[in-house]
TIVO-2410 file (N, C-alpha, C; in nm, 3 decimals):
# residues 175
REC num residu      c1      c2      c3 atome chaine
REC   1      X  14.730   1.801  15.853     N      A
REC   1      X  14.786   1.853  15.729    CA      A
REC   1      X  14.766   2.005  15.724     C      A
REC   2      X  14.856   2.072  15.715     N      A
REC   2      X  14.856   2.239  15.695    CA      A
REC   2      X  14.774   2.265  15.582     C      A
REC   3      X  14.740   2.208  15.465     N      A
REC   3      X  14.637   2.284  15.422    CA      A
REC   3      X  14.498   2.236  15.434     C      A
REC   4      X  14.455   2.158  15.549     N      A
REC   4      X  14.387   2.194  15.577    CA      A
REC   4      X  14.308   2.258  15.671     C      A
REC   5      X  14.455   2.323  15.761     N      A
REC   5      X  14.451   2.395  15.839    CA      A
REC   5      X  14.390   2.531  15.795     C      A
REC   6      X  14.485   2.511  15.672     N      A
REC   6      X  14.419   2.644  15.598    CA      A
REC   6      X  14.278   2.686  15.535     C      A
REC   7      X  14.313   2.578  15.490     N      A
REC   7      X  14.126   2.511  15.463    CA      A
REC   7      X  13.992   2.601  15.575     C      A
REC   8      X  14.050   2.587  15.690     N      A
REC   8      X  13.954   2.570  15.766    CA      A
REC   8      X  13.970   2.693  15.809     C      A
REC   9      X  14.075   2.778  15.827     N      A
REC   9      X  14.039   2.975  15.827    CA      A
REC   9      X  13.964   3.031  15.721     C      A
REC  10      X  13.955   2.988  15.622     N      A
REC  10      X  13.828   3.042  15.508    CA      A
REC  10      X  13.695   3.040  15.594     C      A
REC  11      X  13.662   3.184  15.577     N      A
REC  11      X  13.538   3.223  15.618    CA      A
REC  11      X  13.440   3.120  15.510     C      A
REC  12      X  13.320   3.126  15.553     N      A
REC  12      X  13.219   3.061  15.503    CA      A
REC  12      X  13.154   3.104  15.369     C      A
REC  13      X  13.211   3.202  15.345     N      A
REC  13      X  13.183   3.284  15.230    CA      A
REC  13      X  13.265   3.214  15.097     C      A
REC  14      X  13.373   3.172  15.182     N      A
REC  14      X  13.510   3.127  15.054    CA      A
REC  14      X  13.475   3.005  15.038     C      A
REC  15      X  13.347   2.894  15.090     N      A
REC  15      X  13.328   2.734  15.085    CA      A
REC  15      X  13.413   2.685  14.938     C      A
REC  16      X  13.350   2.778  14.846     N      A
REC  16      X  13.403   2.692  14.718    CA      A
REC  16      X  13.557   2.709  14.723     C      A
REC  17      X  13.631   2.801  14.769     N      A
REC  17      X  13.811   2.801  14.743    CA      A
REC  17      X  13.831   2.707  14.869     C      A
REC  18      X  13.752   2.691  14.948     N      A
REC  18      X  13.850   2.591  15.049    CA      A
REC  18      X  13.768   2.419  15.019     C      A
REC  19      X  13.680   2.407  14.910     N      A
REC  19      X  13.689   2.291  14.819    CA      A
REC  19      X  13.792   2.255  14.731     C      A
REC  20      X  13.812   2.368  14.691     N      A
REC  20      X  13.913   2.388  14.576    CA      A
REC  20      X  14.081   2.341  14.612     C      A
REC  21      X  14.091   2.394  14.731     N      A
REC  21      X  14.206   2.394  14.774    CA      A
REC  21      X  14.212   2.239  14.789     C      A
REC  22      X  14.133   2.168  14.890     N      A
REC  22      X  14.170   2.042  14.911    CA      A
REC  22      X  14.157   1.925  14.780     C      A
REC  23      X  14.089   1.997  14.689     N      A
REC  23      X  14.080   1.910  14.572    CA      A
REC  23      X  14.232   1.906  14.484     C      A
REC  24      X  14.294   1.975  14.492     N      A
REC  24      X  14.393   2.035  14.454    CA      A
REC  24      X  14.528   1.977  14.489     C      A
REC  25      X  14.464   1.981  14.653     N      A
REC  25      X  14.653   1.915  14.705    CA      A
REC  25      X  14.666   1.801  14.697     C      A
REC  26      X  14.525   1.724  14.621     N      A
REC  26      X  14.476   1.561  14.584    CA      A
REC  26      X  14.521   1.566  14.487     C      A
REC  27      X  14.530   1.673  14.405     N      A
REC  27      X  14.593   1.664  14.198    CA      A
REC  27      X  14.659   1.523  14.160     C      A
REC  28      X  14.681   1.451  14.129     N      A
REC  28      X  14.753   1.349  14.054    CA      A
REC  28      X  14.796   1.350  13.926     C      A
REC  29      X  14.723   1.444  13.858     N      A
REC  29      X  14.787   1.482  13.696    CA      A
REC  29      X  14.940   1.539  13.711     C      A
REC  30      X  14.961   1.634  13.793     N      A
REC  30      X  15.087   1.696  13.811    CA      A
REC  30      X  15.184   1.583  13.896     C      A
REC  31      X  15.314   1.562  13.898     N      A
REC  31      X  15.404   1.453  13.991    CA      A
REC  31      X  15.398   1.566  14.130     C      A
REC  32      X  15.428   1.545  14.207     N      A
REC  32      X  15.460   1.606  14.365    CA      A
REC  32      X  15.505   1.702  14.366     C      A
REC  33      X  15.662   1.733  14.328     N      A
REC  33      X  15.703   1.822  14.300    CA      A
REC  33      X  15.657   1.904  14.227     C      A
REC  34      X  15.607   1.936  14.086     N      A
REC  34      X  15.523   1.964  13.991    CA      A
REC  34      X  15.419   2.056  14.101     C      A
REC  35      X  15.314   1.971  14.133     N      A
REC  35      X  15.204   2.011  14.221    CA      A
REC  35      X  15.246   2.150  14.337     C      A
REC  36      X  15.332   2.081  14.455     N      A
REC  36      X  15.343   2.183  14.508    CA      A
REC  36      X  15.484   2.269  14.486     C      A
REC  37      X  15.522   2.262  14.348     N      A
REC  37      X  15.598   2.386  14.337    CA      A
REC  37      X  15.513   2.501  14.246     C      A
REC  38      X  15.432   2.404  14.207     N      A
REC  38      X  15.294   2.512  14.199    CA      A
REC  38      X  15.257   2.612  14.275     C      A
REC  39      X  15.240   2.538  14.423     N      A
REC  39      X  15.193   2.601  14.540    CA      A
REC  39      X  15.288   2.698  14.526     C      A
REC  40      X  15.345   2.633  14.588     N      A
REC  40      X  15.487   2.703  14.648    CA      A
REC  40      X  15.514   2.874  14.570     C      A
REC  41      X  15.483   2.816  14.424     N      A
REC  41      X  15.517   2.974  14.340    CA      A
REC  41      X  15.421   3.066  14.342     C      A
REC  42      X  15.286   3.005  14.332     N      A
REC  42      X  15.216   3.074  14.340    CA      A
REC  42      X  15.164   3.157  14.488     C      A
REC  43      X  15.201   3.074  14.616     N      A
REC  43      X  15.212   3.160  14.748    CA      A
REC  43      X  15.311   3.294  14.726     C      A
REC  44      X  15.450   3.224  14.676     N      A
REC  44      X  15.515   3.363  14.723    CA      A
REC  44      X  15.509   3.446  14.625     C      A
REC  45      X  15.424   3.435  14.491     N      A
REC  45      X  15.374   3.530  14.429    CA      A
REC  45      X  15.269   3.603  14.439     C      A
REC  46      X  15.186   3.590  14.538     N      A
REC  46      X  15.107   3.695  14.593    CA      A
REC  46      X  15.147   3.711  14.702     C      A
REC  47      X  15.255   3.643  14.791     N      A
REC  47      X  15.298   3.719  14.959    CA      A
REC  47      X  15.211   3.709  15.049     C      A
REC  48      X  15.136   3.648  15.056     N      A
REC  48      X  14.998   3.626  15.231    CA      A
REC  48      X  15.123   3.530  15.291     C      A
REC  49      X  15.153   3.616  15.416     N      A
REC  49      X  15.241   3.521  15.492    CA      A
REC  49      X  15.162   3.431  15.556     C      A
REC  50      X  15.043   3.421  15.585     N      A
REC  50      X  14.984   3.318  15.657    CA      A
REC  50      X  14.956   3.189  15.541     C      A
REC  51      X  14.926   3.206  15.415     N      A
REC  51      X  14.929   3.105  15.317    CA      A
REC  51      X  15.053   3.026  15.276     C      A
REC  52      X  15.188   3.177  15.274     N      A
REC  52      X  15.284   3.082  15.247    CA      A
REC  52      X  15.330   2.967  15.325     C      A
REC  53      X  15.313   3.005  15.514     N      A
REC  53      X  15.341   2.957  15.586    CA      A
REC  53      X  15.280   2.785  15.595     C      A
REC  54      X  15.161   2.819  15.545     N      A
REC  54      X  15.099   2.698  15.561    CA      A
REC  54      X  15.145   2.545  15.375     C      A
REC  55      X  15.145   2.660  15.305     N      A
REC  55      X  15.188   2.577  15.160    CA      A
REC  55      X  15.337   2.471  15.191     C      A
REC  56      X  15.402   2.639  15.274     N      A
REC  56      X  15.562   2.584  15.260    CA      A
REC  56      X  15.567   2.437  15.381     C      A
REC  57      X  15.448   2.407  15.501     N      A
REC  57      X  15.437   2.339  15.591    CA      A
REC  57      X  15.396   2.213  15.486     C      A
REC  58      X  15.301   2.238  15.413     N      A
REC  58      X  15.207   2.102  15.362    CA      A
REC  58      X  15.345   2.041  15.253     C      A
REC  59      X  15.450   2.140  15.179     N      A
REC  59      X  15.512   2.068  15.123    CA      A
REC  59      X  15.685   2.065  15.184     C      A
REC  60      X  15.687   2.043  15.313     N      A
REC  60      X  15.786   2.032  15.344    CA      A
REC  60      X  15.908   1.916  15.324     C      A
REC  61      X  15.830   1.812  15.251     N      A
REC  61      X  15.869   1.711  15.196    CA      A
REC  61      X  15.955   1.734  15.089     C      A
REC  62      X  15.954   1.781  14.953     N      A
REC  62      X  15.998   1.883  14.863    CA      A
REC  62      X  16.154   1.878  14.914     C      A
REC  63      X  16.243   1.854  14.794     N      A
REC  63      X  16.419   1.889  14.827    CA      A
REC  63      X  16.407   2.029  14.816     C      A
REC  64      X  16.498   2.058  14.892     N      A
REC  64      X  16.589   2.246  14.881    CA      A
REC  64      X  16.563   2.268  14.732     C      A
REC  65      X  16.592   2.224  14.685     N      A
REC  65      X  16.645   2.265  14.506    CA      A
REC  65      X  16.484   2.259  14.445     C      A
REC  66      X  16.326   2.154  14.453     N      A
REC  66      X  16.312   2.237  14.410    CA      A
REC  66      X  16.202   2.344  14.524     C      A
REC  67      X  16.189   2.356  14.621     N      A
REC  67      X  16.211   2.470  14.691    CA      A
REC  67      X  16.197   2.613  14.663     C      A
REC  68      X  16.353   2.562  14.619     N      A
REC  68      X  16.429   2.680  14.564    CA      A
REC  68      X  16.395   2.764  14.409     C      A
REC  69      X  16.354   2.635  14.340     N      A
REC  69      X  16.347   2.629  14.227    CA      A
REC  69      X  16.219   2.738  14.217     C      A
REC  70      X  16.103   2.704  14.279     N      A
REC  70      X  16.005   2.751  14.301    CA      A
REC  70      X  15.976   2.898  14.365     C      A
REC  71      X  16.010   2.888  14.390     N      A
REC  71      X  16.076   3.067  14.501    CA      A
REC  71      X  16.119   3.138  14.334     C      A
REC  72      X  16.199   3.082  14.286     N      A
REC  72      X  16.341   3.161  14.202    CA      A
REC  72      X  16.214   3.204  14.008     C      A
REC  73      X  16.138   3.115  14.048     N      A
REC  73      X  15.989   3.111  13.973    CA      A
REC  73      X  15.885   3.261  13.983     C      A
REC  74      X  15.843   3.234  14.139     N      A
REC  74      X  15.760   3.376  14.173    CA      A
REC  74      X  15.846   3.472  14.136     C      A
REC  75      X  15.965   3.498  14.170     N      A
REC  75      X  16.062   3.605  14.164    CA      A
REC  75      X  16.023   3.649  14.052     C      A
REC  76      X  16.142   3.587  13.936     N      A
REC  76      X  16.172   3.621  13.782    CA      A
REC  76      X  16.021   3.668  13.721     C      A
REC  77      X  15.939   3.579  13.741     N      A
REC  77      X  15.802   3.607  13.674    CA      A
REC  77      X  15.751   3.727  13.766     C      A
REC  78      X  15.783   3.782  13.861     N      A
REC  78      X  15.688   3.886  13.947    CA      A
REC  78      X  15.781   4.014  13.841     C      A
REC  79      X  15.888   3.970  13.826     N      A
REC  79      X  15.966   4.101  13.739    CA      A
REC  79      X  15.926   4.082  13.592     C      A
REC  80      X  15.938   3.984  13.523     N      A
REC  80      X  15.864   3.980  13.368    CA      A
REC  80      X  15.755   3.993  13.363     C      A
REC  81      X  15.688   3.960  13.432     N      A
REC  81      X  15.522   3.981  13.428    CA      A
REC  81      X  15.478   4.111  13.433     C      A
REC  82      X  15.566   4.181  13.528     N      A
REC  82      X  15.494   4.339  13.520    CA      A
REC  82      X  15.577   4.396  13.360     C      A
REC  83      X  15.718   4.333  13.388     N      A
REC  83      X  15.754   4.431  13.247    CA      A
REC  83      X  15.682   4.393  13.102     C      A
REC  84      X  15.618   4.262  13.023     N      A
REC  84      X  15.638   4.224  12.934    CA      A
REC  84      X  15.470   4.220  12.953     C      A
REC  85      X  15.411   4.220  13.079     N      A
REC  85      X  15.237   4.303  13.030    CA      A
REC  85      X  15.237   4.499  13.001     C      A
REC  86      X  15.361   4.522  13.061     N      A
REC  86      X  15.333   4.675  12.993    CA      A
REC  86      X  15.416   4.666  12.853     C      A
REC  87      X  15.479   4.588  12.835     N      A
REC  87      X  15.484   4.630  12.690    CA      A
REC  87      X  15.376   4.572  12.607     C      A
REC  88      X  15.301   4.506  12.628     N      A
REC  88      X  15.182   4.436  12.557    CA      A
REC  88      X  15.090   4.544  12.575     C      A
REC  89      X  15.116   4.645  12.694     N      A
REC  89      X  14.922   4.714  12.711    CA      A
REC  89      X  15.021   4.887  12.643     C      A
REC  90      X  15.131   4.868  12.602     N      A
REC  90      X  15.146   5.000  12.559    CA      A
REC  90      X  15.160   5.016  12.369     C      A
REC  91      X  15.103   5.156  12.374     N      A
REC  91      X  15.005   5.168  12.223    CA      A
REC  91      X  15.139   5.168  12.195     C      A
REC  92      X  15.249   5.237  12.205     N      A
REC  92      X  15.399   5.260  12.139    CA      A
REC  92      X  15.447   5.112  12.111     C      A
REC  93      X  15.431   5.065  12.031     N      A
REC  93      X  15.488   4.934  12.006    CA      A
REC  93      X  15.661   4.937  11.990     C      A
REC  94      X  15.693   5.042  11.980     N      A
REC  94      X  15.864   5.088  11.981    CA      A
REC  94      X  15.949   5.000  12.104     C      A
REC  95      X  15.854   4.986  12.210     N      A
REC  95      X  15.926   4.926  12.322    CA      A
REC  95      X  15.999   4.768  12.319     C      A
REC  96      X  15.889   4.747  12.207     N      A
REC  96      X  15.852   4.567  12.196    CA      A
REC  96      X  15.977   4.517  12.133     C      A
REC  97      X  16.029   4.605  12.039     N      A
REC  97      X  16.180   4.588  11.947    CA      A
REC  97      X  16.269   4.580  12.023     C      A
REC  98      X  16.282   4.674  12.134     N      A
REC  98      X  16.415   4.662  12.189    CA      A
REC  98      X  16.479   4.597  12.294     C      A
REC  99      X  16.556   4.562  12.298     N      A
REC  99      X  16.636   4.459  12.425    CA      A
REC  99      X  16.599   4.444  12.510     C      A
REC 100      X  16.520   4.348  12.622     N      A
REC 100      X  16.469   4.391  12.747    CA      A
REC 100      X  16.574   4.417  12.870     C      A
REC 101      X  16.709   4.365  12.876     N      A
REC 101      X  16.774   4.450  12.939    CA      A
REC 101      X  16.787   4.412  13.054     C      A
REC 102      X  16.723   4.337  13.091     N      A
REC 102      X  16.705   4.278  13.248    CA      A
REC 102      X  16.807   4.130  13.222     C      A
REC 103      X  16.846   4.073  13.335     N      A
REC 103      X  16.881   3.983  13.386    CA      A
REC 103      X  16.821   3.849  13.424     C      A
REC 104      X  16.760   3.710  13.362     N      A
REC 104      X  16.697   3.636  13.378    CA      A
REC 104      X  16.764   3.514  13.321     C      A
REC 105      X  16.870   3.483  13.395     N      A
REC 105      X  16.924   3.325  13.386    CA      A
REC 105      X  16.869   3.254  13.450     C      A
REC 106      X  16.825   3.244  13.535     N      A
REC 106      X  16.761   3.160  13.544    CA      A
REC 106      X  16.656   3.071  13.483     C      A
REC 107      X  16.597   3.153  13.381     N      A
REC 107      X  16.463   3.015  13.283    CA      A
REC 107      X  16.562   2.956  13.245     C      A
REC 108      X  16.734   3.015  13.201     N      A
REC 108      X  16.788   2.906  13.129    CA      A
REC 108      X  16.825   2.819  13.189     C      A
REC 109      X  16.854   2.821  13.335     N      A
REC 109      X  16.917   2.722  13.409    CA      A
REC 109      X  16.840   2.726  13.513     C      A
REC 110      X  16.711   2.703  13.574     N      A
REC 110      X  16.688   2.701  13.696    CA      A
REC 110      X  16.752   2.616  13.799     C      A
REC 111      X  16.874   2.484  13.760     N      A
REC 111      X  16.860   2.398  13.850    CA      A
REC 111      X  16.785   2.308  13.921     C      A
REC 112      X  16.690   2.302  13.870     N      A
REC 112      X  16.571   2.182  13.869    CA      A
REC 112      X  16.520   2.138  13.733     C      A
REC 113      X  16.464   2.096  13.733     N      A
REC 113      X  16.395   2.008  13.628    CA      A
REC 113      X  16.275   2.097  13.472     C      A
REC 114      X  16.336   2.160  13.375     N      A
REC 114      X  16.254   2.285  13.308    CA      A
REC 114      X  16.151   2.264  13.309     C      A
REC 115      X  16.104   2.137  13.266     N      A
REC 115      X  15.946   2.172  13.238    CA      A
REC 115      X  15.869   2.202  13.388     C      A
REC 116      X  15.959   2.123  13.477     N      A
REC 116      X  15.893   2.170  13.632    CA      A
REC 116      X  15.834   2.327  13.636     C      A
REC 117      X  15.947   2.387  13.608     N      A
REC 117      X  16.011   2.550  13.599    CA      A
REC 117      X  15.896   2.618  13.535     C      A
REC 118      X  15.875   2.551  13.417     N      A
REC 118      X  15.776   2.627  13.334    CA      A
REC 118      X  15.649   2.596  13.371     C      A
REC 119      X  15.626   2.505  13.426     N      A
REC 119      X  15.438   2.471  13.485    CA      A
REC 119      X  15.453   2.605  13.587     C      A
REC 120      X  15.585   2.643  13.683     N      A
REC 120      X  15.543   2.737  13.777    CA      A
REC 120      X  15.568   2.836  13.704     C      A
REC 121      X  15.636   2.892  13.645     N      A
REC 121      X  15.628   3.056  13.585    CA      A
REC 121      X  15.497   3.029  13.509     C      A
REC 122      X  15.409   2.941  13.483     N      A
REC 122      X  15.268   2.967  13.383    CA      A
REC 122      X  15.194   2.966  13.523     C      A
REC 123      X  15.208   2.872  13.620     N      A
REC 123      X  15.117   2.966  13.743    CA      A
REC 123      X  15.118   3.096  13.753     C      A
REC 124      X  15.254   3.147  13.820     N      A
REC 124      X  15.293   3.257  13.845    CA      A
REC 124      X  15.221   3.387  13.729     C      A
REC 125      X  15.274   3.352  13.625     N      A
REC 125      X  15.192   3.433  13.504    CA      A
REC 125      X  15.087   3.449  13.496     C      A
REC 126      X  15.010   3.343  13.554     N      A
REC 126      X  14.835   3.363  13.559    CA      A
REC 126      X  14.811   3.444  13.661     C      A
REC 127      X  14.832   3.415  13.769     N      A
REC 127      X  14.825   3.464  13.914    CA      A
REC 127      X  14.845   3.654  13.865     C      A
REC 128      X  14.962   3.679  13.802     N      A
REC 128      X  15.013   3.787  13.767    CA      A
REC 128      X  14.941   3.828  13.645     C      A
REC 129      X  14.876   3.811  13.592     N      A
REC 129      X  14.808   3.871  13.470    CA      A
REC 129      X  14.871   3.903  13.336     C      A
REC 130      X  14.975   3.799  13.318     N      A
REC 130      X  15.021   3.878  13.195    CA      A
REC 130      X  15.013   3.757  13.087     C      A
REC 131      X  14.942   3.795  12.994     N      A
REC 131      X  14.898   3.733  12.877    CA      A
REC 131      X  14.987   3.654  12.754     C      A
REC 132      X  15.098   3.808  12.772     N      A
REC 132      X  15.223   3.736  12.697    CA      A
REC 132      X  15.367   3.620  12.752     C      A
REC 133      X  15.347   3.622  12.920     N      A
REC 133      X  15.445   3.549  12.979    CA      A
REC 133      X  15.322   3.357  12.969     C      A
REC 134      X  15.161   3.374  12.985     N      A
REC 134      X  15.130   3.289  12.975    CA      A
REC 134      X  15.153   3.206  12.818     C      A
REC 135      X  15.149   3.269  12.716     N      A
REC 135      X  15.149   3.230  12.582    CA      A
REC 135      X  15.334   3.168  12.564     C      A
REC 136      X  15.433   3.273  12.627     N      A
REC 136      X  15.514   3.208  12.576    CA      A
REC 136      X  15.564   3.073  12.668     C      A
REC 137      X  15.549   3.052  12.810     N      A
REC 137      X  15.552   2.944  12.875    CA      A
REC 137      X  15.443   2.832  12.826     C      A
REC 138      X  15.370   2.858  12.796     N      A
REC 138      X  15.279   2.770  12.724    CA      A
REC 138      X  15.322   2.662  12.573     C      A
REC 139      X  15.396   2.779  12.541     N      A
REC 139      X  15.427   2.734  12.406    CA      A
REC 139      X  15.528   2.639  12.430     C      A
REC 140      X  15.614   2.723  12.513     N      A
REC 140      X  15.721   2.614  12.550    CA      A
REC 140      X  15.731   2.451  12.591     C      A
REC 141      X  15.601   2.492  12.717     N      A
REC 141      X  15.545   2.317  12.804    CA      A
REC 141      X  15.504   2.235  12.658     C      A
REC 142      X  15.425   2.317  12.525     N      A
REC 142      X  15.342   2.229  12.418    CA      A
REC 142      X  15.479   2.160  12.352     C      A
REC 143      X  15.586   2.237  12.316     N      A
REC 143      X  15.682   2.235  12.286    CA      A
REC 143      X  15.764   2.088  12.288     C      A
REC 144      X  15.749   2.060  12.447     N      A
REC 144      X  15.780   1.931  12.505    CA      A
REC 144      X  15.648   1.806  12.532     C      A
REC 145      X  15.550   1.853  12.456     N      A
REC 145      X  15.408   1.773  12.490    CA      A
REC 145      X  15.414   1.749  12.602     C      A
REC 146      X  15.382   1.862  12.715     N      A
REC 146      X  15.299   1.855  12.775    CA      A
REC 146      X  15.192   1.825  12.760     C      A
REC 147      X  15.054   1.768  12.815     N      A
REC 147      X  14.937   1.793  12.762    CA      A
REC 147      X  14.881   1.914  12.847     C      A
REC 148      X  14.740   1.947  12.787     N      A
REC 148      X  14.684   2.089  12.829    CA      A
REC 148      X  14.623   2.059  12.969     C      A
REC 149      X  14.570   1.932  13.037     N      A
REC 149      X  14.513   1.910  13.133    CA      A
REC 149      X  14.639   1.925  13.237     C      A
REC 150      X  14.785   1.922  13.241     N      A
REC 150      X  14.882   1.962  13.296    CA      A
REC 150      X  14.884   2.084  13.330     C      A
REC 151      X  14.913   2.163  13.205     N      A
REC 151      X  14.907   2.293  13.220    CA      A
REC 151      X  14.738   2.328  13.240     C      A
REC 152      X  14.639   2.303  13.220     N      A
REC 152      X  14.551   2.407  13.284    CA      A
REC 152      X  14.546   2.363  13.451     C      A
REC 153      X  14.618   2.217  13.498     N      A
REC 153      X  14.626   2.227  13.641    CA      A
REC 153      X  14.703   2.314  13.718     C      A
REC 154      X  14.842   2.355  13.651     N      A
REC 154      X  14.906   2.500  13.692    CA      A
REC 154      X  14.816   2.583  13.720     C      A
REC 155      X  14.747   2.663  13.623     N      A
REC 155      X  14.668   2.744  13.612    CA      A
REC 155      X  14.568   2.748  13.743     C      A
REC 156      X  14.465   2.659  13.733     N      A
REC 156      X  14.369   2.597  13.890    CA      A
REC 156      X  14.465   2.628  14.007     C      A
REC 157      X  14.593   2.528  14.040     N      A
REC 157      X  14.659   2.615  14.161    CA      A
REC 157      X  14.678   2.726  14.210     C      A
REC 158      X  14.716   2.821  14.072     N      A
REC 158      X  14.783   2.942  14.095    CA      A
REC 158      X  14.614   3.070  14.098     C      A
REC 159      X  14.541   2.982  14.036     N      A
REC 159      X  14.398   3.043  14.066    CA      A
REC 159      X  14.354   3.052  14.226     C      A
REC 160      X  14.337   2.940  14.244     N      A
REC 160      X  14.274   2.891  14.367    CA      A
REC 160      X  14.383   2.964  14.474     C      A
REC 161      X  14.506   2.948  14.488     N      A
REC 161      X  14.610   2.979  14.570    CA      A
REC 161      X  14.623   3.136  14.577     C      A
REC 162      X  14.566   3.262  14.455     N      A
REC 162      X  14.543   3.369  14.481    CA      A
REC 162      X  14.448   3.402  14.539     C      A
REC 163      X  14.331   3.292  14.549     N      A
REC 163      X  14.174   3.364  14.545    CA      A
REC 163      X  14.217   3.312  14.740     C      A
REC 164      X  14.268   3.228  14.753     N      A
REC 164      X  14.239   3.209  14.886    CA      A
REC 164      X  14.368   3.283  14.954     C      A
REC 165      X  14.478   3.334  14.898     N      A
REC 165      X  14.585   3.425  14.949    CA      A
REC 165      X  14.501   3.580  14.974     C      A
REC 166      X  14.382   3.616  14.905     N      A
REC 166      X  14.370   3.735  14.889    CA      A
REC 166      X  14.212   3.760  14.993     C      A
REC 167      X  14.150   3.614  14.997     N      A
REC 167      X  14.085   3.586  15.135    CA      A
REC 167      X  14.153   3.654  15.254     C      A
REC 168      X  14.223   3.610  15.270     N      A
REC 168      X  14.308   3.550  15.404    CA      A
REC 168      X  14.354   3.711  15.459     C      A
REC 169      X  14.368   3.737  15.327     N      A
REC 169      X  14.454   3.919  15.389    CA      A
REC 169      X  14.336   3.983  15.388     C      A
REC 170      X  14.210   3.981  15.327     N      A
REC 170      X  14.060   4.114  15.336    CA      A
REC 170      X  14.036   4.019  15.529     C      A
REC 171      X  14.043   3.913  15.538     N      A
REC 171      X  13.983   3.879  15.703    CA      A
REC 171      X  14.077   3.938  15.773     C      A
REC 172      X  14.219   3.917  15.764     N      A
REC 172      X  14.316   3.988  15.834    CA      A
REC 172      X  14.312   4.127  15.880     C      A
REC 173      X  14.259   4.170  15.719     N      A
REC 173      X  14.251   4.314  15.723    CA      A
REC 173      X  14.129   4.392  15.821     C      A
REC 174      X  13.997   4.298  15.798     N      A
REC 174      X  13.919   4.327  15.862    CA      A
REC 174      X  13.882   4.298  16.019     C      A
REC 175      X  14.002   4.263  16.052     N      A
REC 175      X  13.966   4.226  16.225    CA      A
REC 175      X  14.036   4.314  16.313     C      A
***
């Protein structure tokens, strides 16, 4: 199994993220898809090609669509996340009124399944730090009763899947 291929390049230092990891790709609260389009968003939202390589291997099972779905996730949220945490960290609240201006059809239509959609943009959002993309995807999943042990399993993936994406590139870096 590729992740625990991956598993097993964690230096000895990372024991607890490469617990984490395999506890993870065990999840059963999330359905399959759910789970590793988790992965999936949260790899190509931090970019370690050696992690994605291995996520996109462990869930090769996964249809194109949602795949795709998942990819189209890191994206949109790598662009809202930076814009809609600087309007949250800027004192000019003037910004917050006006139109954001950007292009994002996709939350309305991803072509997969929404609430799928929204467990990964609340990864992605965590992973990415922005406070206001987590609150309003949040609201949304409560919206549809989700429960919170769902969504804080997003969260754990997209945790675990940065802490060991950001491993992987300081060993890289350092050899």
């Amino acid at each position: 199994m590729p992740i625990d291929a991956l598993r097993d390049q964690l230096p000895a230092y990372a024991k607890d993220l490469a617990m984490n990891l395999t506890s993870l790709a065990g999840e059963s609260i999330l359905t399959d898809d759910q789970k590793w389009g988790c992965f999936i968003a949260s790899a190509y939202a931090v970019g370690q090609p050696d992690v994605i390589k291995a996520i996109n291997d462990a869930a090769a099972d996964l249809s194109d669509e949602i795949k795709t779905g998942a990819k189209a996730a890191a994206a949109i949220m790598g662009m809202n996340n930076v814009y809609y945490r600087a309007l949250h960290l800027m004192k000019n609240q003037e910004y917050s009124t006006l139109p954001a201006r950007l292009r994002m059809t996709v939350i309305g239509n991803p072509g997969v399944d929404k609430i799928d959609f929204e467990l990964w943009c609340t990864a992605v959002s965590a992973v990415n730090g922005c406070g206001v993309c987590l609150d309003a995807h949040e609201e949304e999943l409560r919206k549809h009763h989700v429960p919170a042990v769902n969504i804080q399993a997003t969260l754990r993936i997209g945790a675990v899947v940065h802490a060991v994406s950001r491993v992987m590139a300081a060993e890289k870096a350092a050899a």
